[in-house]
BALO-587571 format. One record per residue: y, x, z of N, C-alpha, C in turn. Coordinates in steps of 0.05 Angstrom, whole numbers, plus 5000, padded with zeros to 4 digits. Layout:
// residues N
YXZYXZYXZ/...
END
This chain:
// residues 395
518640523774520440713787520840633816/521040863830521340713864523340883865/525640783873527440913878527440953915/529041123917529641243946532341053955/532640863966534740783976536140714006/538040984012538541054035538240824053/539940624040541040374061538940234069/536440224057533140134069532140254084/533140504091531640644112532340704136/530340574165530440634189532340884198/533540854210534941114222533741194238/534441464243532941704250532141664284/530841674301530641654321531841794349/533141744370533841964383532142024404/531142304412529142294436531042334462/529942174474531342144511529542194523/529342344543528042284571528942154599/532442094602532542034620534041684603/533241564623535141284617537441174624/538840934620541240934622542940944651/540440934673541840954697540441224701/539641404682538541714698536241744719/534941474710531741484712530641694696/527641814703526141854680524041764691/523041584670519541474669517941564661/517041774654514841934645515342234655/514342284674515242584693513842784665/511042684660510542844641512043004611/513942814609515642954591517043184602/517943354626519343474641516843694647/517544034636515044294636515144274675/513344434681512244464699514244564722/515044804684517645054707519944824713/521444624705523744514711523344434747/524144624764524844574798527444434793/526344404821529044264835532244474838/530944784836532444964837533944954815/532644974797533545044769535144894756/534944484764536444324755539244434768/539144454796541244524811543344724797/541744984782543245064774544444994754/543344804735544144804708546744544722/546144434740549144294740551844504763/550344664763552544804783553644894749/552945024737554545154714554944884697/554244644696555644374674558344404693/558144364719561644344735563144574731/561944804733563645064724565044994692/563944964683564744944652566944704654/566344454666568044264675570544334683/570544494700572244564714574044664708/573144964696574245054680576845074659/574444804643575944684626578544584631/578444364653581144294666582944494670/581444744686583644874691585545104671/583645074645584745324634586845124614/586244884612587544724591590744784607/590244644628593044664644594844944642/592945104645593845414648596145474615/594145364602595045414570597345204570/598845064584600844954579603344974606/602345184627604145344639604945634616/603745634609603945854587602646184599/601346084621598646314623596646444599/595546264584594246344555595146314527/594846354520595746174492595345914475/592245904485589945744465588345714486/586845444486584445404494583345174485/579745134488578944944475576244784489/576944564500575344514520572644374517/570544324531568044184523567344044531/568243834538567943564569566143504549/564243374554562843114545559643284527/560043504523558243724514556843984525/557243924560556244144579553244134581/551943904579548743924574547544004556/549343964528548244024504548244394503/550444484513551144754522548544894542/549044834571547844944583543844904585/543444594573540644554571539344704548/539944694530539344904506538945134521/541845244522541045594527539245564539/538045554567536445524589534045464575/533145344552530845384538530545614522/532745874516531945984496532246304513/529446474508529046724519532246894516/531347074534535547214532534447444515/532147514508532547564481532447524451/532147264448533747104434536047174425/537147184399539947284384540947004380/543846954389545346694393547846774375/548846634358551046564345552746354347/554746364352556046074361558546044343/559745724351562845704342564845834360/565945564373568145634386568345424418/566345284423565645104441563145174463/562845384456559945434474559945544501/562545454517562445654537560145574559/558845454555555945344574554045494566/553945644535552145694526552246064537/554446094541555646394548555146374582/555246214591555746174622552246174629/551046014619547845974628546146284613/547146484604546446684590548146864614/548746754635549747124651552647204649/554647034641556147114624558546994653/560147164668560847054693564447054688/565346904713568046884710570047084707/569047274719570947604706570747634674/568247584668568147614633569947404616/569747074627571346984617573746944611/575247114635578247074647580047294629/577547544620578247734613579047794579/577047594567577847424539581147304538/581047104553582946934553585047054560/585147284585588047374587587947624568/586947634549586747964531586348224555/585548224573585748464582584648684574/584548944591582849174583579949124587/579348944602575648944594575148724583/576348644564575748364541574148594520/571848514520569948704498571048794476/572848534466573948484442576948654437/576948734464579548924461581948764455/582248464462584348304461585848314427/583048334415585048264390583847934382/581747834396581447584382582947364406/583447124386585146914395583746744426/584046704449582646604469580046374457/578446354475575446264480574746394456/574246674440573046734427571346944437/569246914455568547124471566047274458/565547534467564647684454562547814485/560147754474558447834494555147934488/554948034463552648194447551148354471/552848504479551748754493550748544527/551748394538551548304564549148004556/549747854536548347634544546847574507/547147734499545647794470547347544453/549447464449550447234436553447524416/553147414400555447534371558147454385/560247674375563047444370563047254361/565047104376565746834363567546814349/568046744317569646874303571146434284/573546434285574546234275574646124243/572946374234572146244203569745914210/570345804198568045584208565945584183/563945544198560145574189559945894188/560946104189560046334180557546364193/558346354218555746484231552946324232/552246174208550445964215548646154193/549446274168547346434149546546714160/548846794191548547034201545747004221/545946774227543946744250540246654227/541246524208537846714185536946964181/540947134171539847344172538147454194/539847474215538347574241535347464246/534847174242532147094246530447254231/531747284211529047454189529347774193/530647924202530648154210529048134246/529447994256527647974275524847924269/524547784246521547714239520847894235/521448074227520748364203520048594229/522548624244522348724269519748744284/519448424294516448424309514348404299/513748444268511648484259510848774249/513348924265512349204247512149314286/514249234312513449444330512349214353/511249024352509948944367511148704387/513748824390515448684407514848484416/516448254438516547954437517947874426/515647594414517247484379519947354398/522147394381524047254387525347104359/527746854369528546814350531146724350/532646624333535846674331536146444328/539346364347540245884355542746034337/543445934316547045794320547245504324/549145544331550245314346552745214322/553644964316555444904300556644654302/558144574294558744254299558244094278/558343804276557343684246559243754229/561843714233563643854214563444104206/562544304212561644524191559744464185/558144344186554744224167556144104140/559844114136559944044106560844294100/560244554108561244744096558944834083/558845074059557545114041555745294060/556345434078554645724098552645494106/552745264116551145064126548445124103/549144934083547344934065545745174052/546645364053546445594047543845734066/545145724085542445854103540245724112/541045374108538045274114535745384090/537345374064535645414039534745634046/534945854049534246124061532046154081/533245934102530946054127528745824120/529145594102526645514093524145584077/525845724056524545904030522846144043/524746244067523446544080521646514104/521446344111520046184136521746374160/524546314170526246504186525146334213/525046484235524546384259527346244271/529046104262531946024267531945724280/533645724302533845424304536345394299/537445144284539045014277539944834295/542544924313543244764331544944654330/545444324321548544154312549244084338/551444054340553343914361554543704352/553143484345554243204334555343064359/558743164356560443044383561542864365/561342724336563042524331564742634312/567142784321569042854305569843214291/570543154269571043474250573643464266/575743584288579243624297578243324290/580443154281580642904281579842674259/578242854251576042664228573442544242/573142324247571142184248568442214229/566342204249563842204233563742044215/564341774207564641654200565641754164/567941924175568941884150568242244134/565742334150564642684134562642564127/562142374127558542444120558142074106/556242134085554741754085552241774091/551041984091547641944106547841904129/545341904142544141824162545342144187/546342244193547442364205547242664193/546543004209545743204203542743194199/541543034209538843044217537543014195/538342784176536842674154537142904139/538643124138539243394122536343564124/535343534143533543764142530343654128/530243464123527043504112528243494078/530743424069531343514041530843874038/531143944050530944264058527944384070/526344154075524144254084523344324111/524744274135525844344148524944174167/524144234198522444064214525043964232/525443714240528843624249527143454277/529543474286529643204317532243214325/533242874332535442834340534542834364/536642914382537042824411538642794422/538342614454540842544461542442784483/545242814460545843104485547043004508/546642824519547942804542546242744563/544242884555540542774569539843034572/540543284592539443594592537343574593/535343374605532243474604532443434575/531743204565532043224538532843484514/535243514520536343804508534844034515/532544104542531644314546529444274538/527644064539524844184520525844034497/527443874484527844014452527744214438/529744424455530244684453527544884459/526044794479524444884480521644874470/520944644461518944624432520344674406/523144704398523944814384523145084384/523745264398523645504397520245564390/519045454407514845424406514845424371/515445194365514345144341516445384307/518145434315520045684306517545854305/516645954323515046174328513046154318/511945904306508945844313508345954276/505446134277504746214252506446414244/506746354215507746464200511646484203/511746314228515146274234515645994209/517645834225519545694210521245614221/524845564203526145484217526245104224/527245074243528044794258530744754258/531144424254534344404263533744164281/536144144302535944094325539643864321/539543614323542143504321542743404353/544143534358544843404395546643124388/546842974394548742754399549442734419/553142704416554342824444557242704436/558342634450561342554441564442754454/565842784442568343074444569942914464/569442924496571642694508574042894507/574143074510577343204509578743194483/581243514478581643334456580643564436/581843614415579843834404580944184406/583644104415585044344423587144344439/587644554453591044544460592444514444/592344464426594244394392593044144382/591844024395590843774390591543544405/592143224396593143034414591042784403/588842794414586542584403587942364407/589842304423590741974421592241894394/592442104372593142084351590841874332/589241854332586341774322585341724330/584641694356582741434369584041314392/582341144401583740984425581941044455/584141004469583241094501580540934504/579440694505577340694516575340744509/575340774483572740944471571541224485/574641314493574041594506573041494539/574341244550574041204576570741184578/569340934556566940964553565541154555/566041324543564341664544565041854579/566941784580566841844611566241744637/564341484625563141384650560941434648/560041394676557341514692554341464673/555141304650552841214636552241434608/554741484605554641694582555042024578/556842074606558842304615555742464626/555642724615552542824629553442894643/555542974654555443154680554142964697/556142774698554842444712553142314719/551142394692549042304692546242434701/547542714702544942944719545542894750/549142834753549042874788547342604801/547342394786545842104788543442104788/541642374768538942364779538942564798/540442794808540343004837540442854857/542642554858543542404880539842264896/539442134871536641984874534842104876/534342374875531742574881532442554907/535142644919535642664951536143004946/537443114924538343404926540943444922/542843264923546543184922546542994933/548342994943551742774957553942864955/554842614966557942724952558742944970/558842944987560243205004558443504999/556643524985555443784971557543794942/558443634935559043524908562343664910/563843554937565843634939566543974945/564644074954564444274972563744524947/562344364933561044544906564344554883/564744354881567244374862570044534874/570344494905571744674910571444984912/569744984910568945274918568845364885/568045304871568645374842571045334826/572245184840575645214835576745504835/575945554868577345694877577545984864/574246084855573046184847574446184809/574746064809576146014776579046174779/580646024794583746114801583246344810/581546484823581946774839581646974818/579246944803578847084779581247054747/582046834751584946874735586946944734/587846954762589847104782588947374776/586547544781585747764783585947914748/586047774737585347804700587647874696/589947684701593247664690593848024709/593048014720594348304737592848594722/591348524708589448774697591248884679/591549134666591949204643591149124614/593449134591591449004579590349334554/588649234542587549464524589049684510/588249954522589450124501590150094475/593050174469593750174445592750254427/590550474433589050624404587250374391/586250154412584550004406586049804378/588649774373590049714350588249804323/588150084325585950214297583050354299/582450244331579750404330577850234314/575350294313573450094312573049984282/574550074268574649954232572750174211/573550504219573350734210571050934233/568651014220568951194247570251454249/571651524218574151704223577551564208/578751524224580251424219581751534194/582951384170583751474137586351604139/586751764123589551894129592051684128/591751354115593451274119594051034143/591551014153591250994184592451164194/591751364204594351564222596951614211/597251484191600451554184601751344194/600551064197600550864204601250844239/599250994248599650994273601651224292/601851414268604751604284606451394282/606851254258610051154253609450974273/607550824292607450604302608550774331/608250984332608551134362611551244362/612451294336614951424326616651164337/617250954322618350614339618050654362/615350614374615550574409616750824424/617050994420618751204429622151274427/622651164400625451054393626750814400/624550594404624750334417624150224440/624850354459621850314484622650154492/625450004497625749734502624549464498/624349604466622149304449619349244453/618849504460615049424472614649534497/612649374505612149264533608749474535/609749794516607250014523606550054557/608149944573608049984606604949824612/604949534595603249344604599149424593/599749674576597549764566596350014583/593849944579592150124594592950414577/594350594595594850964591598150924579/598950594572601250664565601250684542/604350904529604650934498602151254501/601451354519599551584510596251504499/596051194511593551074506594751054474/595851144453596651064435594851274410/
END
């Protein structure tokens, strides 16, 4: 009998391209198309997202938003991905992807407009902030707070796209969720790899192994060898990499997607390794569970990608610091002006309360909604119908 015994076996490998001072020694690993332009951009949007972050956290404890949820230490894994995957490509995400929304087209009016519920939040300000909704603009689903759902949605979709381009010709495309290792212990996890293995779904499986489930340590979700070792039990073609290495993250992503496509289709899972330097919420206090320099470690120049892309821009000779300073202010500003501009908008018609469920609304829907108009007309003190787009007539 030969038994299989985990603790004998090599761990899984991670692929890097750049090294620990943000060298890379083999240019050949890096496609043809990666310019000098293009890096530029992908760190102009890692600092937007940066930035951001800082500023909306703050915002959410002036009591400008309600909620927010930030992504320091995970902007390569965000923005290098997308940037490998066609924008028609169907994207499903959690609740962390605002790199992945930002590098897809997805601009600061759209964001601001989520977060403060206004009248052009797609979503019609009924979902809770950073849950942005951008199908129609940048082809990515709502972001919805059940955790793993959208990981069997994004098979479905792969395999209705398969079906799709084999009947009108189209370009093959194929469908990323995105997830963190802590929903890789939810049952939707397991569920849809079995699926898009069995069905050969064109799907990539994209983990965000930042370390921690909220304040559970990797350590203490998992005893295998990470998400990674998951996928050849499943059949399933896997690569770890390091997410704080964007070249790395972009042709992963991007022979991911190749080999998705290739033949008959199959799905890939893709484990980023990346560490959560913030904390996991505005309702979250990571100094509860870990200790500062673990986090200090992850925010130096050796591990922190923003850091570590501006260190290879610096050494090409396409940054310094005073482009550096000049770039971050100017996207500040750009951040605050568009939030300022959001909080002053209206926010969504009141009909939007029961549109969108029915496409004819049930008789006990409208009985529902006179009596809701009957109150605001009896009560006008108590609601704030002034602050809605048309008012109590938008009702």
């Amino acid at each position: 009998m030969e038994w299989i015994e985990p603790s004998t076996l090599p761990p899984i490998q991670t692929f890097s391209i750049m090294d620990a001072v943000s060298s890379v020694q083999d240019q050949s690993q890096i496609g043809s198309e990666v310019t000098p332009d293009k890096v530029l951009s992908w760190y102009k949007n890692m600092l937007t997202v940066n930035i951001m972050d800082s500023i909306m956290f703050d915002a959410q404890r002036h009591g400008r938003v309600s909620f927010y949820m930030v992504s320091h230490g995970e902007e390569a894994v965000m923005v290098g991905s997308a940037a490998a995957l066609a924008p028609e490509d169907v994207i499903t995400c959690q609740y962390r992807e605002h790199g992945v929304f930002l590098q897809r087209g997805f601009e600061l009016k759209d964001f601001m407009s989520q977060l403060t519920a206004n009248k052009n939040d797609p979503g019609k300000g009924r979902n809770m902030p950073v849950h942005y909704s951008g199908k129609s603009k940048v082809n990515i689903h709502a972001v919805a707070s059940t955790l793993g759902t959208q990981i069997p949605h994004a098979t479905g979709a792969a395999y209705a796209l398969k079906m799709q381009d084999l009947e009108d010709g189209a370009p093959r495309r194929v469908a990323a969720a995105y997830f963190g290792e802590g929903a890789a212990s939810e049952g939707d996890f397991h569920g849809a790899l079995s699926v898009a293995a069995t069905r050969n779904c064109p799907v990539i499986f994209i983990c965000r192994n930042n370390g921690f489930a909220i304040s559970t340590p990797a350590a203490q979700q998992y005893r295998g060898d990470g998400i990674a070792s998951r996928g050849a039990g499943y059949g399933i073609e896997t690569l770890r990499v390091d997410g704080t290495d964007i070249f790395a993250v972009y042709e992963a992503t991007k022979e991911a997607r190749r080999r998705a496509l290739e033949g008959n289709c199959r799905p890939i899972l893709l484990e980023l390794m990346s560490y959560r330097i913030s904390h996991h919420s505005t309702s979250d206090d990571s100094a509860a569970y870990r200790k500062g320099e673990e986090v200090a470690l992850w925010k130096s120049e050796k591990r922190n990608p923003v850091a570590r892309l501006r260190r290879w821009l610096e050494r090409e000779g396409l940054w310094d610091e005073d482009k550096d300073k000049a770039a971050k202010d100017e996207i500040r500003a750009d951040i605050i002006r568009n939030l300022t501009s959001a909080e002053k908008e209206k926010k969504p018609a009141l009909h939007a309360i029961f549109s969108d469920v029915y496409a004819k609304l049930t008789e006990e829907v409208e009985e529902q909604r006179a009596e809701l108009r009957r109150l605001m007309e009896k009560y006008p003190q108590e609601y704030d119908c002034d602050q809605h787009e048309g008012g109590i007539q938008g009702l």
